[in-house]
C-alpha positions in Angstrom: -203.7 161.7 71.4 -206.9 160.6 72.5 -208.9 157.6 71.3 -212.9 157.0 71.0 -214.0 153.7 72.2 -216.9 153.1 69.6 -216.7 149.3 70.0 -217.4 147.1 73.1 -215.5 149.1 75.9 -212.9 147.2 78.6 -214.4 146.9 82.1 -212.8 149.2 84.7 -211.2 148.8 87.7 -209.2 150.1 90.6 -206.5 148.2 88.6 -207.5 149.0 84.9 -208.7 152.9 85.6 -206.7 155.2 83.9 -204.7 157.9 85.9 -201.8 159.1 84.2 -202.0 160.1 80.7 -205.8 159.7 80.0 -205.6 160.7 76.9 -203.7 157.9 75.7 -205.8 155.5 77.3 -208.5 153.4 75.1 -211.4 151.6 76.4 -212.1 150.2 73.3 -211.7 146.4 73.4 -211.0 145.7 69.3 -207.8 147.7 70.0 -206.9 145.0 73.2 -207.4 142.6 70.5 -205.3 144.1 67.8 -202.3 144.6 70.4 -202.4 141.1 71.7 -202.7 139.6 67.5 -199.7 141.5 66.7 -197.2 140.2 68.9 -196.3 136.9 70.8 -193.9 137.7 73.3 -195.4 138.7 76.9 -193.6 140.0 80.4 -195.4 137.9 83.3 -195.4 140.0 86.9 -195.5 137.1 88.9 -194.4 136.7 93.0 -192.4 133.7 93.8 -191.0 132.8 97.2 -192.1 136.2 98.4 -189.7 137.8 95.2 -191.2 139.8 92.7 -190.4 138.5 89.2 -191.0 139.2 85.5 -190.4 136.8 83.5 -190.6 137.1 79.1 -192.3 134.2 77.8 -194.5 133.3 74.7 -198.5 133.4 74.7 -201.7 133.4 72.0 -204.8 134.3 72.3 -208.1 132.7 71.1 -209.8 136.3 71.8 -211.2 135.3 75.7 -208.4 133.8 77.0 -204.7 134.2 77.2 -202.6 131.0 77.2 -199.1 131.5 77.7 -195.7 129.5 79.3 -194.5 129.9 83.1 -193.3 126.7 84.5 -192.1 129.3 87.3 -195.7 131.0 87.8 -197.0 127.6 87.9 -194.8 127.0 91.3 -196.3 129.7 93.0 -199.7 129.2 92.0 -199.2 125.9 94.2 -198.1 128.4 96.9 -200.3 131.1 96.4 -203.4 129.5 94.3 -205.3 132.9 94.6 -202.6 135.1 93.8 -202.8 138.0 90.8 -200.5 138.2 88.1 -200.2 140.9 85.8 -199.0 140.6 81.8 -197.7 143.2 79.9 -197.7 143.4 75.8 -195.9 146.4 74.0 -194.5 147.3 70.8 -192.7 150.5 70.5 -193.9 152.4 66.8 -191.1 155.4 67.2 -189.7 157.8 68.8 -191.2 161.1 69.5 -188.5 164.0 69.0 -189.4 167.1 70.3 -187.8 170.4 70.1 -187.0 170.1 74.1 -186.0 167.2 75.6 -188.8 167.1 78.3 -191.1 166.3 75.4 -189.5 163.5 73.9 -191.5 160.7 73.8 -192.1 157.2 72.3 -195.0 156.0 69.9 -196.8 152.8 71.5 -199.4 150.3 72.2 -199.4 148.9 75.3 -201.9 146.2 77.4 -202.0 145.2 80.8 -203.8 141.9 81.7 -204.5 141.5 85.6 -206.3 138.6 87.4 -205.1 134.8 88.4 -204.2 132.3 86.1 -204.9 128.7 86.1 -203.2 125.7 85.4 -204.1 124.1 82.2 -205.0 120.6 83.3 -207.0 119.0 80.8 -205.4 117.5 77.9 -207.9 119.0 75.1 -207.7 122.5 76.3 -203.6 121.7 77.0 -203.9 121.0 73.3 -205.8 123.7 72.3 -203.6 126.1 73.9 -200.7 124.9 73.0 -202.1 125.4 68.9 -202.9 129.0 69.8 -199.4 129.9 70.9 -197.8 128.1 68.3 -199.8 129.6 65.6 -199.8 133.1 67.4 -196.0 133.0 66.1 -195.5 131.3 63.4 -198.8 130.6 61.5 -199.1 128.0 60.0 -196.1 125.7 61.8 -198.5 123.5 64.1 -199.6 121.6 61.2 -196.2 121.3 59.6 -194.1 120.4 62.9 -194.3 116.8 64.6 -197.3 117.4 67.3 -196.7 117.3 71.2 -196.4 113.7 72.5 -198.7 112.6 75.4 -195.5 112.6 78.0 -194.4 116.2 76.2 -197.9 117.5 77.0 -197.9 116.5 80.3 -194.6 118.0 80.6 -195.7 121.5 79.6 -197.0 123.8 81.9 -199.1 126.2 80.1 -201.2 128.9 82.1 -204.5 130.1 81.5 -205.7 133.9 82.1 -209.1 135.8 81.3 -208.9 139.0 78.9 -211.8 140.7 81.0 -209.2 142.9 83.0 -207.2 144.8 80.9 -205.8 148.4 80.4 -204.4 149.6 77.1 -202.6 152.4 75.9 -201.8 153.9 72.7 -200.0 156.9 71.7 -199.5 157.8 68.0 -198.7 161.4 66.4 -196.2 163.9 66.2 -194.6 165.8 69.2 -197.1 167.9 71.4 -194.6 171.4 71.4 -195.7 172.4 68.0 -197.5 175.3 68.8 -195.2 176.1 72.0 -192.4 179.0 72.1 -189.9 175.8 71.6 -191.4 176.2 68.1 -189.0 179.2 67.0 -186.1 177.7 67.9 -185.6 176.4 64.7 -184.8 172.6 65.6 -186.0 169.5 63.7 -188.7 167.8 65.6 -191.3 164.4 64.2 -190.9 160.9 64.7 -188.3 158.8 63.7 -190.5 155.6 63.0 -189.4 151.7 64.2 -190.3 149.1 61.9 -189.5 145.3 62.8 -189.3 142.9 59.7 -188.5 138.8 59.3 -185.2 138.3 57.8 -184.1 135.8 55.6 -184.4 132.0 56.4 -180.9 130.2 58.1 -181.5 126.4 57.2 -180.4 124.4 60.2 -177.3 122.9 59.0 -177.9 119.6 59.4 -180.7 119.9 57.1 -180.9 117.5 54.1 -180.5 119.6 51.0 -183.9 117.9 49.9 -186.1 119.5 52.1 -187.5 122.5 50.7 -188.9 125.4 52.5 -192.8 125.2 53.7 -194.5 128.2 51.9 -195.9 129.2 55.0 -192.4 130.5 56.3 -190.7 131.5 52.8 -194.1 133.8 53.0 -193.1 135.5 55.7 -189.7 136.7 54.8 -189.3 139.8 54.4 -192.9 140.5 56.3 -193.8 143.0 59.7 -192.9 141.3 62.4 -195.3 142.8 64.4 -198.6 143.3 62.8 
């Protein structure tokens, strides 16, 4: 399905340009920002030692700039200081059951973030970033945990990358071989939906049985994990 870009569009590039399934692809940069606020988990393309890696790892947004983990990306920038990375966000919404197989496909939205990271050096933004991850997954749990230390700061490696390349792709809908001859073969076809919820709260066993649950995570029981 396609998808108007009525909001400020995404720059494009050789790297960000749409080729395969155009009409999938938005240029609408309110639905980069929706993609990135519902999740917090991220793949990192990354070379290290001449080895191409990905590597999961947490990040958050503050809407300009991704902040995210990579103790290992941080080695080759070292190595390679000018050297692109590209991170990947998805969450998978169903999957689209055709009547033939070669149209199955998947409900998604997808971005792609390409340029280098930096090294967050300086202790305020180190700070800063560190907030935004944290509070890009559990709202609400910087201001209830114990803070980072000045030693556990300096510790951290936390990376820094810009949001002005990106590529993002959505697809939504029912099958596309509904007005095909497939259609008289009389086989169920739609979408058999994916929903991800938080489950009930396991209280670390050596917790006192005085300590009563912050409301900020007995809220989210039960709640979309990704938004």
């Amino acid at each position: 399905m396609s998808h108007p870009t009525p909001g400020r569009p995404l720059s494009q590039t050789d790297r960000t340009r749409h080729q395969r399934l155009r009409e999938q692809g938005s240029l609408d940069r309110s639905d980069l920002d929706a993609i990135l606020k519902a999740g917090f988990v991220c793949h990192l393309g990354v070379t290290v030692d001449s080895n191409l890696l990905v590597i999961p790892t947490v990040y958050g947004t503050d809407g300009a700039t991704l902040y995210f983990h990579g103790s290992v990306a941080s080695r080759s920038l070292v190595a390679s200081p000018d050297a692109s990375v590209c991170v990947t966000v998805t969450h998978v919404d169903g999957l689209v059951l055709a009547r033939s197989v070669f149209e199955h496909g998947v409900n998604y939205r997808s971005a792609m973030i390409f340029g280098i990271p930096r090294l967050v050096t300086d202790p305020e933004e180190k700070w800063t970033g560190l907030r935004c991850l944290t509070e890009q997954a559990t709202p609400g749990q910087w201001d209830y945990a114990r803070q980072p230390s000045r030693k556990e700061l300096a510790a951290t490696s936390l990376l820094a990358l810009s949001l002005d390349e990106a590529s993002v792709k959505i697809r939504t809908g029912a099958p596309d071989d509904g007005d095909t001859p497939d259609a008289e073969l009389g086989l169920w076809a739609g979408v058999l939906p994916l929903q991800a919820h938080w489950g009930d709260l396991e209280p670390d066993p050596a917790l006192s049985a005085h300590i009563k649950t912050p409301p900020h995570l007995a809220n989210r029981q039960g709640v979309s994990a990704f938004r």
